[in-house]
C-alpha positions as CSV (number, residue, x, y, z in Angstrom):
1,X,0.0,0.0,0.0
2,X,1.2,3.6,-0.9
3,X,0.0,7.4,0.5
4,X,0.1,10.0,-2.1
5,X,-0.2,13.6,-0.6
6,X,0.1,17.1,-2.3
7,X,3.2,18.6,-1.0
8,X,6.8,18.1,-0.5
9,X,8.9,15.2,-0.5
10,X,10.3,16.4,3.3
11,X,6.5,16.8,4.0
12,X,5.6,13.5,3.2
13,X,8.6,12.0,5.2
14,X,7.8,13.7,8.0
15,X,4.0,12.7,8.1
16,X,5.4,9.1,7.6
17,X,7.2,9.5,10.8
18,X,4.6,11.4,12.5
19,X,1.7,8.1,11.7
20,X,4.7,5.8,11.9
21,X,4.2,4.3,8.7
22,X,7.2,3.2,6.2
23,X,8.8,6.1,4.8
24,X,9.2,4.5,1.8
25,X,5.2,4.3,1.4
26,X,4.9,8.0,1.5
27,X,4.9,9.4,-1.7
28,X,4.7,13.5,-2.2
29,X,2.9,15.1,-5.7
30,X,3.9,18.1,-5.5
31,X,3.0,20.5,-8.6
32,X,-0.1,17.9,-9.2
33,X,1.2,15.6,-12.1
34,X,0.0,12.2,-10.7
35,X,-3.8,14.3,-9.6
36,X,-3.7,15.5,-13.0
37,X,-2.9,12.5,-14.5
38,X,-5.7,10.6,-12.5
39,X,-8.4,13.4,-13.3
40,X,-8.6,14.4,-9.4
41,X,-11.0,17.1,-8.8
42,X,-9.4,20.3,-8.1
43,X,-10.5,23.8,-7.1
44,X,-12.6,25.6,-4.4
45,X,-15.8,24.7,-6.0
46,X,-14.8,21.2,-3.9
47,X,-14.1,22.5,-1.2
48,X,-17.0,22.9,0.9
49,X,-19.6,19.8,1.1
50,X,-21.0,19.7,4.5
51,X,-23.1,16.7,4.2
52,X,-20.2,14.9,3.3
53,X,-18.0,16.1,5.7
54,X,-20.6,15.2,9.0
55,X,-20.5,11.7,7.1
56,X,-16.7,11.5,7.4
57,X,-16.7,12.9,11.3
58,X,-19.4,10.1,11.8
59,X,-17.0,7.9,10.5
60,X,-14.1,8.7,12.9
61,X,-14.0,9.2,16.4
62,X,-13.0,11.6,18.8
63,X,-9.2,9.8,19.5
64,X,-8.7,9.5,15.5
65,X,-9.5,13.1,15.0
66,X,-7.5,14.1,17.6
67,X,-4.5,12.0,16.4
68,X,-4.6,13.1,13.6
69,X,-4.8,17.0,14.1
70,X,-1.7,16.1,17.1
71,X,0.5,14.2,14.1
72,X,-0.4,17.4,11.4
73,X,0.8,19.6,14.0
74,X,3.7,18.0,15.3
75,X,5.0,17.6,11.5
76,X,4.4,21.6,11.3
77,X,6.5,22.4,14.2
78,X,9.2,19.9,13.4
79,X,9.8,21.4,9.6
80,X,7.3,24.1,9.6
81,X,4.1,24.8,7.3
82,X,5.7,26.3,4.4
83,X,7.4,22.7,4.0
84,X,4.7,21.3,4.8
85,X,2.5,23.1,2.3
86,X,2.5,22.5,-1.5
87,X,4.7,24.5,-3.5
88,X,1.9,25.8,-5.3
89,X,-0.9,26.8,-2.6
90,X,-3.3,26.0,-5.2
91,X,-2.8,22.1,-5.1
92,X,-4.0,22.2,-1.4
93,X,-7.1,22.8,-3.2
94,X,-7.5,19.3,-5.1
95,X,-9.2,16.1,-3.7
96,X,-7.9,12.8,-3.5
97,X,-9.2,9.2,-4.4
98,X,-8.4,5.9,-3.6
99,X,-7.2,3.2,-5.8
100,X,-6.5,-0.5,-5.2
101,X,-4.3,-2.9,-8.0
102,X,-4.0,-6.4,-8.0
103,X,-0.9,-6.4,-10.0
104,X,-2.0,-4.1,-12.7
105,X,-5.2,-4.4,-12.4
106,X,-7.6,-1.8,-10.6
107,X,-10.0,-3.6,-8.8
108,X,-11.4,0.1,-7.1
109,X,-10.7,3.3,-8.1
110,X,-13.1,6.2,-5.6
111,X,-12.7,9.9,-6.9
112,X,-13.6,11.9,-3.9
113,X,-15.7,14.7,-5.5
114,X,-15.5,17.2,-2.2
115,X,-14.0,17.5,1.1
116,X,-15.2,14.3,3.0
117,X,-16.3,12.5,0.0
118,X,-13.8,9.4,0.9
119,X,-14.2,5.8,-0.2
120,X,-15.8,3.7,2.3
121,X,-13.4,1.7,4.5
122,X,-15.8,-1.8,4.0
123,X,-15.3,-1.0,0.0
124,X,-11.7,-1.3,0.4
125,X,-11.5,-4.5,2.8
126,X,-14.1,-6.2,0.2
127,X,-11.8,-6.2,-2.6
128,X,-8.2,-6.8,-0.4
């Protein structure tokens, strides 16, 4: 399994030690080319999709959340925000997706169309 993230390459280490996942499994697309390449929606017109963010705070509780805004900041004050940021501002503006390959073979691809518009975790374990 790999992470994709807008944003540097120090970024993405750093958020790799922050979660204490493989730094080798943290991959940074900064400028956009593999978002672009995948069609990922980009822009503010995604940004803002309350329905779909209240489904992804149902999904996680209060000690994910919180882990997760601790490890975010954490990674800012080790190598700053700036760093942590995209190059281009803009590209914190795109959504993500998730994809799953067996061998070369997609067996799901999710293009999350807004904030909070994430694949479902049970869609994911079905096709592992």
């Amino acid at each position: 399994m790999y992470f994709v993230g807008v944003g540097s390459t120090v970024a993405a280490s750093e958020f790799a030690s922050q979660l204490g996942i493989d730094p080798s499994l943290c991959l940074a697309d900064d400028g956009g080319v593999a978002g672009d390449a995948l069609r990922l929606e980009k822009g503010v017109k995604t940004m803002w999709n309350p329905p779909a963010v209240e489904n992804m705070m149902g999904r996680n509780d209060e000690n994910s959340l919180k882990a997760l805004g601790e490890a975010y900041m954490a990674a800012a004050e080790n190598i700053g925000f700036q760093k942590l940021a995209p190059e281009d501002i803009k590209d914190t503006l795109r959504q993500g997706g998730t994809f799953v390959f067996k061998g070369e073979v997609p067996v799901l691809e999710h293009y999350d169309s807004k904030v909070g518009d994430n694949c479902e975790i049970a869609d994911i374990l079905k096709v592992l």
